[in-house]
KOLMARGU-253595 format. One record per residue (C-alpha): residue number from 0; residue in one letter; x, y, z. Coordinates in nm, 4 decimals. Example, Ala and Ser with C-alpha at 12.3 -4.5 7.8 and 13.67 -1.06 7.14 Angstrom:
! KOLMARGU-253595
+-----+------+----------+----------+----------+
: pos : code :       xx :       yy :       zz :
+-----+------+----------+----------+----------+
:   0 :    A :   1.2300 :  -0.4500 :   0.7800 :
:   1 :    S :   1.3670 :  -0.1060 :   0.7140 :
+-----+------+----------+----------+----------+
//
This chain:
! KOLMARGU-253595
+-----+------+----------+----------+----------+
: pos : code :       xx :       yy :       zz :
+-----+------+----------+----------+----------+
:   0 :    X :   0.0000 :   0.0000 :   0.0000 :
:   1 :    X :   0.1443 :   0.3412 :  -0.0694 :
:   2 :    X :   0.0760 :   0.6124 :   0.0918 :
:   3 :    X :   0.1181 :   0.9699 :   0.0425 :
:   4 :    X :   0.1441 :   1.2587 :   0.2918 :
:   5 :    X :  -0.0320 :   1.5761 :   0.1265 :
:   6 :    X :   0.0165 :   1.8235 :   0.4383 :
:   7 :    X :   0.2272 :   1.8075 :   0.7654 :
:   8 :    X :   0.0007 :   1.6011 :   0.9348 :
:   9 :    X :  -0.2709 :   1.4460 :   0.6899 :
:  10 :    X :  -0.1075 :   1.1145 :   0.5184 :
:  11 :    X :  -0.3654 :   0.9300 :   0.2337 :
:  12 :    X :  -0.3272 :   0.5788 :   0.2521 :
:  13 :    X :  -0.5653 :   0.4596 :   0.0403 :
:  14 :    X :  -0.8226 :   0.6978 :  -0.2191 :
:  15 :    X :  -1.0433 :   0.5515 :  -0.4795 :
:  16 :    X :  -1.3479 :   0.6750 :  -0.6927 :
:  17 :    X :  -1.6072 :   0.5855 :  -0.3484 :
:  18 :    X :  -1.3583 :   0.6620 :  -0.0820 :
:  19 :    X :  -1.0530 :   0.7847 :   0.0429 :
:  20 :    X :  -0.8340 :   0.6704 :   0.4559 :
:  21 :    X :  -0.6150 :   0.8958 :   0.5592 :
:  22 :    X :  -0.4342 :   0.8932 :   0.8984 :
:  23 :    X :  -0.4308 :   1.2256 :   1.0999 :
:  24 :    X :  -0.1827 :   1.1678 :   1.4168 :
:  25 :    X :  -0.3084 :   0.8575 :   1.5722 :
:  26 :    X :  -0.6350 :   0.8962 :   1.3926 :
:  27 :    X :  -0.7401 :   0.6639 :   1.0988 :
:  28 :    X :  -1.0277 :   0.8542 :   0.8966 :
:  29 :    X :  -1.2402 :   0.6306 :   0.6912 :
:  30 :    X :  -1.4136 :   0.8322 :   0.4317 :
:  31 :    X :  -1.6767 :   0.6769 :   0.2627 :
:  32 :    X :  -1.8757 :   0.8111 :  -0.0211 :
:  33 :    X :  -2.0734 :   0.5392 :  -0.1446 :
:  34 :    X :  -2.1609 :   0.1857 :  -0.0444 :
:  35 :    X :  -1.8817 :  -0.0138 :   0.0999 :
:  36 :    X :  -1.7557 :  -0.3211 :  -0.1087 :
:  37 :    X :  -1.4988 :  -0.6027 :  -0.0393 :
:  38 :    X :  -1.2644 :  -0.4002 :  -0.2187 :
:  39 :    X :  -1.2566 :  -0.1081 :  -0.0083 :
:  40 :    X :  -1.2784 :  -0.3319 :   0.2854 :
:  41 :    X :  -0.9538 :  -0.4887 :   0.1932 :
:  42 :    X :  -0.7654 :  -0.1607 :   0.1544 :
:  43 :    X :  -0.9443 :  -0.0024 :   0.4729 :
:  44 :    X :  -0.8137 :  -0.3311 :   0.7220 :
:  45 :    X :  -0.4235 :  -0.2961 :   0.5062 :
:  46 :    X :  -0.4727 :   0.1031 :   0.6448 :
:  47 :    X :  -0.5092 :   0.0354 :   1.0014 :
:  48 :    X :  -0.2382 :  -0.2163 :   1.0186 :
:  49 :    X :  -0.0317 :   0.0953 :   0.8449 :
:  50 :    X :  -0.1958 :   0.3456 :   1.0794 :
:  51 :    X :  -0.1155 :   0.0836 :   1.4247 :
:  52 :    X :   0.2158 :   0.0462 :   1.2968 :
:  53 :    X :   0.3582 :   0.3869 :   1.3074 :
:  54 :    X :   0.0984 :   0.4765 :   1.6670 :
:  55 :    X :   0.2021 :   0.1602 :   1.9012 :
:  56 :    X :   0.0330 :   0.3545 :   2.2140 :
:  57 :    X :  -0.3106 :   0.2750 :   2.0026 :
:  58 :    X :  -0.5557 :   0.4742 :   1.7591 :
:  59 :    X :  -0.9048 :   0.5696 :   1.6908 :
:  60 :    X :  -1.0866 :   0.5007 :   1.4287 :
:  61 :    X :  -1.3399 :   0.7655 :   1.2689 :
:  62 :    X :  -1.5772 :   0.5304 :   1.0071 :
:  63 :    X :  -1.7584 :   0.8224 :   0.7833 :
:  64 :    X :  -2.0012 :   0.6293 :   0.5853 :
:  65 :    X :  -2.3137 :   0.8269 :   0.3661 :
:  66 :    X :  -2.6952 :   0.7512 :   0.5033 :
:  67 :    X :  -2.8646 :   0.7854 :   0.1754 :
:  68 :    X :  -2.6882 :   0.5103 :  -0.0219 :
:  69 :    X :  -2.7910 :   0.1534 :  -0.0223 :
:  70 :    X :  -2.7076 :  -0.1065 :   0.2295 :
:  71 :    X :  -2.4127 :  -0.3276 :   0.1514 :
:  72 :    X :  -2.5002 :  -0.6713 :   0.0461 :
:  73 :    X :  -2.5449 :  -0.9184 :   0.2439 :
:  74 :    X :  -2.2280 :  -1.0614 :   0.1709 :
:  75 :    X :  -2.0617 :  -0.7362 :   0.2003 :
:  76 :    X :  -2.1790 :  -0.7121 :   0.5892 :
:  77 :    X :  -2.0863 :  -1.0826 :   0.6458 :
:  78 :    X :  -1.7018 :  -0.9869 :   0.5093 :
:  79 :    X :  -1.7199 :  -0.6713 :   0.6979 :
:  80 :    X :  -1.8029 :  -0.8814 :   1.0316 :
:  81 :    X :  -1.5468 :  -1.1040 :   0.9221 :
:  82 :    X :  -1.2675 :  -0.8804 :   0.9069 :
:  83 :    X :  -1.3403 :  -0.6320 :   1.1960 :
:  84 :    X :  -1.3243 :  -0.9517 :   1.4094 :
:  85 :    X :  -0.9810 :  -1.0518 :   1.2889 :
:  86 :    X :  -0.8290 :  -0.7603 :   1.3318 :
:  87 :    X :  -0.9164 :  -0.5702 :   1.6860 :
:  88 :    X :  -0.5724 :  -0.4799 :   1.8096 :
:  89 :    X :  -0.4196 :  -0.1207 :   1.8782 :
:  90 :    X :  -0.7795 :   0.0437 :   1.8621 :
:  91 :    X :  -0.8529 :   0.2671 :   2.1823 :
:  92 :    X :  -1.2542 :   0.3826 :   2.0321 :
:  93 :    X :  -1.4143 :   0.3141 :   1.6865 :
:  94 :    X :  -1.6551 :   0.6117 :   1.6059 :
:  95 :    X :  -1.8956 :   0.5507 :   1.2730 :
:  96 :    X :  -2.0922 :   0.8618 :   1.1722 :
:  97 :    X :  -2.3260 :   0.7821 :   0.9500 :
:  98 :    X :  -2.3860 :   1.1222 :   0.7861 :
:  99 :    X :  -2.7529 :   1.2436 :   0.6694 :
: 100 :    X :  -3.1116 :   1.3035 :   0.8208 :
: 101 :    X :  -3.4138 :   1.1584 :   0.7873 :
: 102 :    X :  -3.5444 :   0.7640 :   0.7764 :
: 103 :    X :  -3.2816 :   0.5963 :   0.5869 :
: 104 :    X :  -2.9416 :   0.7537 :   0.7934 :
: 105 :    X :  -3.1749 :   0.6745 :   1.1071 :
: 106 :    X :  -3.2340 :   0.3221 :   1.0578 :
: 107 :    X :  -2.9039 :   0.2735 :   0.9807 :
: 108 :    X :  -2.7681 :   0.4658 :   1.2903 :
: 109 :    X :  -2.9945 :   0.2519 :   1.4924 :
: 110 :    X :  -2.9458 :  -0.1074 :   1.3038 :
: 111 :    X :  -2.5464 :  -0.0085 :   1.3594 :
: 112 :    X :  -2.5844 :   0.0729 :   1.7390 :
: 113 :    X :  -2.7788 :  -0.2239 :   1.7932 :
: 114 :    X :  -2.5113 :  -0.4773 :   1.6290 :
: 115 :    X :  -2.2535 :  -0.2400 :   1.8456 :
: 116 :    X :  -2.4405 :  -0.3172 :   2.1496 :
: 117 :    X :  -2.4405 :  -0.7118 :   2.1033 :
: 118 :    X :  -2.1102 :  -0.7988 :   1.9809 :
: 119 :    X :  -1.8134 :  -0.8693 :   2.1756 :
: 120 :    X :  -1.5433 :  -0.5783 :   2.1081 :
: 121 :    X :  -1.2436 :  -0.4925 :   2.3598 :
: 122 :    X :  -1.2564 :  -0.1246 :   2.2286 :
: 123 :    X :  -1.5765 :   0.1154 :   2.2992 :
: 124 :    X :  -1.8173 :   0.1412 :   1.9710 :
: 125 :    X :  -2.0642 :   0.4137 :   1.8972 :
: 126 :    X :  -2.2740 :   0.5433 :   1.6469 :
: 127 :    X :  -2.3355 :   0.9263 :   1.5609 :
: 128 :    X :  -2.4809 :   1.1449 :   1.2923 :
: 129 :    X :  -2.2281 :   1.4120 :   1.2658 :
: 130 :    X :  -1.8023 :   1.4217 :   1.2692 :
: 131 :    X :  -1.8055 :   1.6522 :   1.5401 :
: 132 :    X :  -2.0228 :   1.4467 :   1.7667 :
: 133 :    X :  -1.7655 :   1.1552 :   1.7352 :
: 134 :    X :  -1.4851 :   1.3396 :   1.7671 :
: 135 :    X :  -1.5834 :   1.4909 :   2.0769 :
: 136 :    X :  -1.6457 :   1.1401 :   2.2157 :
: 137 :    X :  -1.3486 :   0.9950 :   2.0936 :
: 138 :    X :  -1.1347 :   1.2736 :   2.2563 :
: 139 :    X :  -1.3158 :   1.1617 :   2.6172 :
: 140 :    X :  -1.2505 :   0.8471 :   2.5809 :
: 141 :    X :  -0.8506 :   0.9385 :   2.4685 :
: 142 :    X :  -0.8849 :   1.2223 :   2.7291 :
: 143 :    X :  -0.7300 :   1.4182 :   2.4514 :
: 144 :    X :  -0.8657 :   1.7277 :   2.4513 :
: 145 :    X :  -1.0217 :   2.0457 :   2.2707 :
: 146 :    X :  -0.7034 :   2.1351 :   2.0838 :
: 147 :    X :  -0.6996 :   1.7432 :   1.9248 :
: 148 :    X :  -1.0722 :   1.7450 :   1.8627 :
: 149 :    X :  -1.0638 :   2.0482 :   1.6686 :
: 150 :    X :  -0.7291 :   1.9299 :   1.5135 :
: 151 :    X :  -0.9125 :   1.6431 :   1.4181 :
: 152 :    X :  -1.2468 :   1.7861 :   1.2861 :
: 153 :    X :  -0.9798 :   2.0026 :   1.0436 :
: 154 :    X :  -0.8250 :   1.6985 :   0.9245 :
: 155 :    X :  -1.1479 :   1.5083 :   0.8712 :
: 156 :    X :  -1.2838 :   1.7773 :   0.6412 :
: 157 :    X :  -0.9576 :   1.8278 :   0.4673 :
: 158 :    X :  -0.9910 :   1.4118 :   0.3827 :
: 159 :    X :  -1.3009 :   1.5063 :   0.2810 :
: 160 :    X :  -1.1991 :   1.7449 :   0.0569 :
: 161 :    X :  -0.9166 :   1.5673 :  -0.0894 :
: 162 :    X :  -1.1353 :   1.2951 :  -0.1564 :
: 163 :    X :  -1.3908 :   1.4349 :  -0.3643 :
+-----+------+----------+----------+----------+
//
């Protein structure tokens, strides 16, 4: 995987036509414009080993995924299951915002927090609707700080930006 480092702090690991990780100190920003597939799955799971690597004290994870696109497939969740099982290690919180208002984004948010709730994971897990909600939780559970959170909330929208 190459990666490329486009400001003094912001380093793209992986950017495709639906998506684009980036790592942000010991953040690892998971941009997703459309519907996950295996594909990005892959490359997202060969980013946090990249991202754990070069942070051994641990990292978050922000998961940015859109509420008005489809659902993945079924076989799409199962691999996505599959994967985030094999690979827990060196994550301190996993945040997914699943971006949008309205029915769709909601039932999502809620199916999400419910499978969150259930399964077995030795990091905290939560669901929100907006970056800056995650970020602030992530940076209590880090006890990082306002200067990182808004640090972070920079960076994410800068991925963002990049990425489009």
């Amino acid at each position: 995987m190459q990666s490329a480092r486009v400001s003094p702090e912001i380093n793209v690991i992986a950017r495709g036509e639906t998506f684009c990780f980036a790592s942000w100190r010991q953040a690892y920003i998971l941009d997703f414009r459309d519907t996950p597939t295996i594909q990005s799955l892959d490359m997202s799971v060969l980013g946090k080993r990249e991202v754990c690597a070069q942070n051994p004290g641990g990292i978050v994870v922000l998961n940015i995924v859109p509420g008005d696109r489809p659902l993945p497939s079924a076989e799409v969740r199962d691999y996505a299951a599959q994967k985030q099982g094999e690979d827990l290690d060196g994550v301190l919180a996993h945040a997914t915002v699943v971006t949008g208002a309205g029915f769709r984004p909601g039932t999502l948010r809620s199916m999400l927090a419910g499978l969150y709730l259930v399964s077995r994971s030795p990091f905290p897990r939560k669901v929100f609707s907006t970056v800056d909600e995650a970020v602030l939780w992530q940076a209590t559970v880090t006890k990082s700080g306002r200067p990182w959170s808004v640090g972070l909330i920079d960076a994410v929208a800068e991925v963002q930006r990049l990425g489009r």
